[in-house]
Backbone as ProteinMPNN parsed JSONL, in Angstrom:
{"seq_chain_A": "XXXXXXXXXXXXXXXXXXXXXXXXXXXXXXXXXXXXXXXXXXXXXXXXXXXXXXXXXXXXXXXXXXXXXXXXXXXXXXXXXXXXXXX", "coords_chain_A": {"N_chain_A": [[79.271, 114.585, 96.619], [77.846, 111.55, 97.498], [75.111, 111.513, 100.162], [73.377, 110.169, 102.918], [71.223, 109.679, 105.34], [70.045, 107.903, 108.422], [69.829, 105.378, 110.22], [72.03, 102.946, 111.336], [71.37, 100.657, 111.927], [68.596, 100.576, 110.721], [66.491, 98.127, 108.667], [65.446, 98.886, 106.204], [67.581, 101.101, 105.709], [69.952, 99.482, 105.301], [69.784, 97.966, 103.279], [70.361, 100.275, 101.279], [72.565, 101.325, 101.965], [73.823, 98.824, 101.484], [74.179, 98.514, 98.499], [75.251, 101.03, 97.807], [77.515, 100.28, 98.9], [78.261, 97.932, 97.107], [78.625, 99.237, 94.721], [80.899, 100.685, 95.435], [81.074, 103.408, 96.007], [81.48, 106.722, 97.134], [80.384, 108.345, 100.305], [78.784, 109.824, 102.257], [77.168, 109.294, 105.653], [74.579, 110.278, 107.682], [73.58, 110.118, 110.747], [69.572, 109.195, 111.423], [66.633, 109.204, 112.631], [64.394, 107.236, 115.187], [66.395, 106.911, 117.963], [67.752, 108.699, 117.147], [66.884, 111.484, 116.524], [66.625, 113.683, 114.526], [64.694, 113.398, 112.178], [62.315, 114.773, 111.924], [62.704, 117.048, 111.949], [62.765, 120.518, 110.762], [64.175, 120.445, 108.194], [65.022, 118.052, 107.545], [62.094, 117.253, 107.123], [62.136, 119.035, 104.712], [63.535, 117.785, 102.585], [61.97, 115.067, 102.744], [59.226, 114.339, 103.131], [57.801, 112.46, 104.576], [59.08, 111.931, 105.999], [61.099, 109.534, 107.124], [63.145, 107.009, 107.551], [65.271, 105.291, 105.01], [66.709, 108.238, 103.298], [68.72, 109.515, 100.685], [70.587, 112.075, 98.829], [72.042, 112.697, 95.969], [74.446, 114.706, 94.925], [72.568, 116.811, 95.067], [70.033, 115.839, 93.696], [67.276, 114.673, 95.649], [66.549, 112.138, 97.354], [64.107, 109.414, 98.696], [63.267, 106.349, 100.588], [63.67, 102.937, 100.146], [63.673, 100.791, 98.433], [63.799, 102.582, 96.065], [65.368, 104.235, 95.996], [67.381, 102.096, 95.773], [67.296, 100.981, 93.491], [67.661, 103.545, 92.389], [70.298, 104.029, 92.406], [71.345, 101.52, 91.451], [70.428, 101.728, 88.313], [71.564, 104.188, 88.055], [74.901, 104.036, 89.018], [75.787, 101.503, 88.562], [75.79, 100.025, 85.587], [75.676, 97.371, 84.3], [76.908, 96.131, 86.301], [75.347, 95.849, 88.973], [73.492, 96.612, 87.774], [72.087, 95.34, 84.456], [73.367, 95.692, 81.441], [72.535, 95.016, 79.118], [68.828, 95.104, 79.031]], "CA_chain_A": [[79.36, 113.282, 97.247], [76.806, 111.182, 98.455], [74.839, 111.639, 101.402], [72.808, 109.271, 103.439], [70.865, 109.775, 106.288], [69.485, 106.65, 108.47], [71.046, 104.402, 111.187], [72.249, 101.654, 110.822], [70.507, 99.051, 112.725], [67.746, 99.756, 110.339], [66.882, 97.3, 107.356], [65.843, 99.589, 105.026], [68.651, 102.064, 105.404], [70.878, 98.511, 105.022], [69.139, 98.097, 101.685], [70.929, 101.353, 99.993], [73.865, 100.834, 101.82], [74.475, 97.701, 101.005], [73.779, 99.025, 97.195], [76.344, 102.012, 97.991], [79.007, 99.524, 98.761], [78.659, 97.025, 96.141], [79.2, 100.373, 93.675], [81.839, 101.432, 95.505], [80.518, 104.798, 95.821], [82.079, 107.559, 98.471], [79.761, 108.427, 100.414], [78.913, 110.006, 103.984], [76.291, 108.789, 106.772], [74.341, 110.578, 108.918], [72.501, 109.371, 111.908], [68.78, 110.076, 111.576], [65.351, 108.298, 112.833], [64.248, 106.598, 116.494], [66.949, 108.002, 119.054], [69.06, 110.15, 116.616], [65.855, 112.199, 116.267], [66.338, 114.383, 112.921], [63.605, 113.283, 111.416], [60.942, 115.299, 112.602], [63.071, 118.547, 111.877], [61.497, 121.053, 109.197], [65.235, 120.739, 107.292], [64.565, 116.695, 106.827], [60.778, 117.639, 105.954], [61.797, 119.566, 103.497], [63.934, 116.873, 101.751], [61.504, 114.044, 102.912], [57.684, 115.021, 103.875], [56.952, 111.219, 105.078], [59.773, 111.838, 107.694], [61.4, 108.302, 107.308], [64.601, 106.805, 106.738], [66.65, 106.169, 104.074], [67.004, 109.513, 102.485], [69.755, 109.952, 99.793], [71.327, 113.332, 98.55], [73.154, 112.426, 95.354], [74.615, 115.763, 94.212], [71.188, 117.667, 94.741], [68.765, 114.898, 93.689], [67.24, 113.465, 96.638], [65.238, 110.492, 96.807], [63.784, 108.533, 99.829], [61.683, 104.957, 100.341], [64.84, 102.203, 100.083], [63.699, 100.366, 97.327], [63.43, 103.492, 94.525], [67.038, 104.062, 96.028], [68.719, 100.938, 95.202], [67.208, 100.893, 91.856], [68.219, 104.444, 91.333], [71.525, 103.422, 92.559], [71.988, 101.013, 90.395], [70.198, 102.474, 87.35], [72.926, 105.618, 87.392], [75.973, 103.869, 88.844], [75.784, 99.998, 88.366], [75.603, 99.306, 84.601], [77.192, 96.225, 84.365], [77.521, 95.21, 87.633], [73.605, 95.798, 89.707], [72.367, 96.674, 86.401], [72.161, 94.799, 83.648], [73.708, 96.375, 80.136], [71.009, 94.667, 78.141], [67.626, 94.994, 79.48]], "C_chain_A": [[77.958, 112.861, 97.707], [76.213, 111.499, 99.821], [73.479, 111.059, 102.076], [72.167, 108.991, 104.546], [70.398, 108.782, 106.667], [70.508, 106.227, 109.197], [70.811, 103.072, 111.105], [71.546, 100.367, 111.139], [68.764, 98.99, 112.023], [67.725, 99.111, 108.852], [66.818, 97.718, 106.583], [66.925, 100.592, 104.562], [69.872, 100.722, 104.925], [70.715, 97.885, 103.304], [70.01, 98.628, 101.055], [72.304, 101.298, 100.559], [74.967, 100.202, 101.36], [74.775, 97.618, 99.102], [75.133, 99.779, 96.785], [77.715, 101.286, 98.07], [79.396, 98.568, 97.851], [79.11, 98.317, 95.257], [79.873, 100.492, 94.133], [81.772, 102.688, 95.663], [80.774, 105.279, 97.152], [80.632, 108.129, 99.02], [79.477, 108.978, 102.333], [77.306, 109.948, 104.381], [75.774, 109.358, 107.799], [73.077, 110.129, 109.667], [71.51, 110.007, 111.836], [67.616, 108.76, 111.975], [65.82, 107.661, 114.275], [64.873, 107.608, 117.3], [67.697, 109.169, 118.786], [68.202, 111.494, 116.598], [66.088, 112.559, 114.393], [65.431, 114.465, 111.833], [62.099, 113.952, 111.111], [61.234, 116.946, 112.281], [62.565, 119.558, 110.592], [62.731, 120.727, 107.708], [64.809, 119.33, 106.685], [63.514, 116.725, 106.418], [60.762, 118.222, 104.805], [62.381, 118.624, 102.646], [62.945, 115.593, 101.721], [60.247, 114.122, 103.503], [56.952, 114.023, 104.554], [58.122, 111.244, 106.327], [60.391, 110.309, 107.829], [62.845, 108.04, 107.255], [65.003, 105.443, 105.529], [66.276, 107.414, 103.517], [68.568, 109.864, 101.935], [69.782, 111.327, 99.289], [72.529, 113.12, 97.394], [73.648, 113.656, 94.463], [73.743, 116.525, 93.771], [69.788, 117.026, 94.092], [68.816, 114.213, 94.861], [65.821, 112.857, 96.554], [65.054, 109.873, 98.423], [62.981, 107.461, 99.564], [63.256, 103.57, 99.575], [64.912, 101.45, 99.131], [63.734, 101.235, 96.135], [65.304, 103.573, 94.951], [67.818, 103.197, 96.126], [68.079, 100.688, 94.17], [67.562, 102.415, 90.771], [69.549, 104.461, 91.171], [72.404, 102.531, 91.209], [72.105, 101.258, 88.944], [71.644, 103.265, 86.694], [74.188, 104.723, 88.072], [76.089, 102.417, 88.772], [75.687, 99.194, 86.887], [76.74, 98.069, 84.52], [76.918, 95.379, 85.328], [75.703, 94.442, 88.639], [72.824, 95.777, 88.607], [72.422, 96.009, 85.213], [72.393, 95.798, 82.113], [72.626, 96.521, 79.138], [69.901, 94.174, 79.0], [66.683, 94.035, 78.405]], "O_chain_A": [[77.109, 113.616, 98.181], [77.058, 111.778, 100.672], [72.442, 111.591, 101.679], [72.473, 107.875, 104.967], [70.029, 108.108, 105.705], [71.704, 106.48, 109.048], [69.839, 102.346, 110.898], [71.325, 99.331, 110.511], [67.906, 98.153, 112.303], [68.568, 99.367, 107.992], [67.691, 97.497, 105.743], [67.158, 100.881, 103.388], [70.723, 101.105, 104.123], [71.552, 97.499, 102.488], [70.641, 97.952, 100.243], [73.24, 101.228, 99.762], [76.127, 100.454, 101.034], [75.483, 96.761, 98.574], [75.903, 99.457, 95.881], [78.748, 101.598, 97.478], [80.58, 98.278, 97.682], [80.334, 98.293, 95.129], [80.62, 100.6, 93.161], [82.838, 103.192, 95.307], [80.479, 104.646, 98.165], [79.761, 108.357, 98.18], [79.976, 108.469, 103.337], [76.397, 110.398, 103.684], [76.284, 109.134, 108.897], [71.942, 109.873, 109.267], [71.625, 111.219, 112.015], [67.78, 107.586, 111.641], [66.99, 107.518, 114.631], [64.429, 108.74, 117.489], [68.117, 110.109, 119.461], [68.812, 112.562, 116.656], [65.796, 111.89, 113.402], [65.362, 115.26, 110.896], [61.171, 113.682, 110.35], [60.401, 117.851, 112.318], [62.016, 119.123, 109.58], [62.376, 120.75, 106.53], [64.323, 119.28, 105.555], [63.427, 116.293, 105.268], [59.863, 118.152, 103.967], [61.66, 118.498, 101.656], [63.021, 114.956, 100.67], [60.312, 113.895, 104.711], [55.852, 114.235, 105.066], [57.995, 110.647, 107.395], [60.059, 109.821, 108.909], [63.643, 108.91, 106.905], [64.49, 104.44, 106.024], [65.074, 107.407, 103.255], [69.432, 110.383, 102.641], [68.656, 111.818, 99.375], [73.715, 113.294, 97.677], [73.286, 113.655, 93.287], [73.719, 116.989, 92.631], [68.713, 117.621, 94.019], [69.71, 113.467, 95.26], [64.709, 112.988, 96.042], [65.988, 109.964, 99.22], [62.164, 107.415, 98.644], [63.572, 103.648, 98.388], [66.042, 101.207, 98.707], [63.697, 100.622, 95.069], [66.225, 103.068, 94.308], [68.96, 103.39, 96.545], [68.579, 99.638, 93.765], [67.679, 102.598, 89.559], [70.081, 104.799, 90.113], [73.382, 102.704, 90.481], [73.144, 101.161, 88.291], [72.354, 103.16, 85.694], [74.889, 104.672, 87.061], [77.214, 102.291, 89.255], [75.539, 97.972, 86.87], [77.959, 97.924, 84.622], [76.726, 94.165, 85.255], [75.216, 93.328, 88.828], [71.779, 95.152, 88.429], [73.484, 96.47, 84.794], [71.502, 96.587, 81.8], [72.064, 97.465, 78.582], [69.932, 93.098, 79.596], [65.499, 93.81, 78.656]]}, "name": "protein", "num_of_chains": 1, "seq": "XXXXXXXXXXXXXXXXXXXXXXXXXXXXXXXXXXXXXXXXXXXXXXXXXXXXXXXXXXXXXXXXXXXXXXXXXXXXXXXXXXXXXXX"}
């Protein structure tokens, strides 16, 4: 399953969200960055070495930086819909 670190109130985590829900895609949320802390921890450094949020987890590829993840988003699950069939 997906997994999504980043709170909500910020814009770039609303970016891949908003990405995540047009697909339809299951997906779980955890609070990270400002007051949630987590970000700073060596476990999120090791997935993310700029320490930021969004950070995705899609079945062992993870990706961070909100724009590469709503184009990888759409890329792998949006043909059709985010993505265009014919490029």
């Amino acid at each position: 399953m997906l997994k999504i670190w980043g709170r909500v109130n910020s814009v770039n985590v609303k970016k891949a969200l908003w990405a995540i829900e047009e697909l339809g895609l299951p997906y779980e949320r955890v609070d990270a960055g400002m007051n949630f802390g987590v970000v700073n921890t060596p476990e999120y450094r090791r997935m993310n070495p700029m320490g930021q949020v969004p950070t995705i987890d899609d079945d062992g590829f993870v990706l961070w930086e909100s724009h590469a993840i709503v184009r990888y988003l759409a890329a792998k699950y949006g043909d059709g819909t985010l993505w265009p069939k014919d490029l």
